[in-house]
N, C-alpha and C positions, 0 to 999 in steps of 0.2 A: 504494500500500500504506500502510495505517496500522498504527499500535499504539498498543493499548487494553491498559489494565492496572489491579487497584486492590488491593485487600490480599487477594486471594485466587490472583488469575490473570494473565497473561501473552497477550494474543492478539496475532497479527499478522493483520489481515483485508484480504484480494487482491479485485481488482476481481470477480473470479469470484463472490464471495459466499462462496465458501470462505474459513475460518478454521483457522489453526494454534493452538491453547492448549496452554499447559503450566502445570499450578499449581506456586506457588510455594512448596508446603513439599515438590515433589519433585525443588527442584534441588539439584545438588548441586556445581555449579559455574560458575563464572560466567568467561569469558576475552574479551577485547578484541584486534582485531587491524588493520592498514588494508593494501588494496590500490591500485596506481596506477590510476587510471583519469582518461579523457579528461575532464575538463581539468587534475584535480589528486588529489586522494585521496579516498578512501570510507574510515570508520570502522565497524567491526562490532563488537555484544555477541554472546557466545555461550553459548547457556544448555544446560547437559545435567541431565539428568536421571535420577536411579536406574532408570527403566525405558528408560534407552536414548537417548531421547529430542532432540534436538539442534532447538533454534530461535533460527536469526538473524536479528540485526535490526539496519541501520541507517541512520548518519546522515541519508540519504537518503531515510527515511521522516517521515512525519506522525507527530509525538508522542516523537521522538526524545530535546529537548529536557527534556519531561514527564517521560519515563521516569528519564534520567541524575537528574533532581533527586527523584525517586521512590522510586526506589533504595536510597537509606541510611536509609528507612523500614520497608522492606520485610528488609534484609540488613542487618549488623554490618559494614560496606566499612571500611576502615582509611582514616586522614586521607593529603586528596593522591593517593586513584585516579583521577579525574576527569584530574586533569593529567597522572599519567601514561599515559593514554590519550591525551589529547592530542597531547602529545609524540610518541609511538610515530610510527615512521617503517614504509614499507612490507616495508623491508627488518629490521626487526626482530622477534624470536619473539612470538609469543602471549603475555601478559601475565596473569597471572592475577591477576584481580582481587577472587575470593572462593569459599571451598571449604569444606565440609562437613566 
């Protein structure tokens, strides 16, 4: 899975050829979260949207690194999200990292 993004849109595109897109003046909220997994942790963004919408994406994909530095181009992120996201452990709440 990769993720493709530039000043208008959000896709996540699967081997299928199928794509997930969400544009980016219809989110309305942005959350970060990590789960355990074999061998050590996975990092998620999570993007919703006024019509509903929910697409995640992470560390574990192609473009990951692109996006996070992306990001504060796209959104008003307040100084020091990046590391709190890092930080986050899997036992802790969803972080929110930017809302409408």
């Amino acid at each position: 899975m990769d993720i493709a993004f530039d000043d208008h849109e959000l896709a996540v595109k699967y081997d299928e050829g199928i794509d997930d897109i969400i544009n980016w003046e219809d989110v309305i909220r942005i959350t970060g979260y990590k789960v355990y997994a074999y061998p050590g942790e996975i990092t998620f963004l999570v993007f919703t949207t006024n019509k509903g919408e929910v697409l995640e994406v992470s560390d574990e994909m192609s473009g990951w690194l692109e996006l996070l530095g992306g990001l504060p181009t796209v959104f008003a992120l307040l100084p020091g999200w990046e590391e709190q996201l890092t930080d986050l452990t899997p036992d802790d709440d969803n972080l929110l990292i930017w809302s409408k």
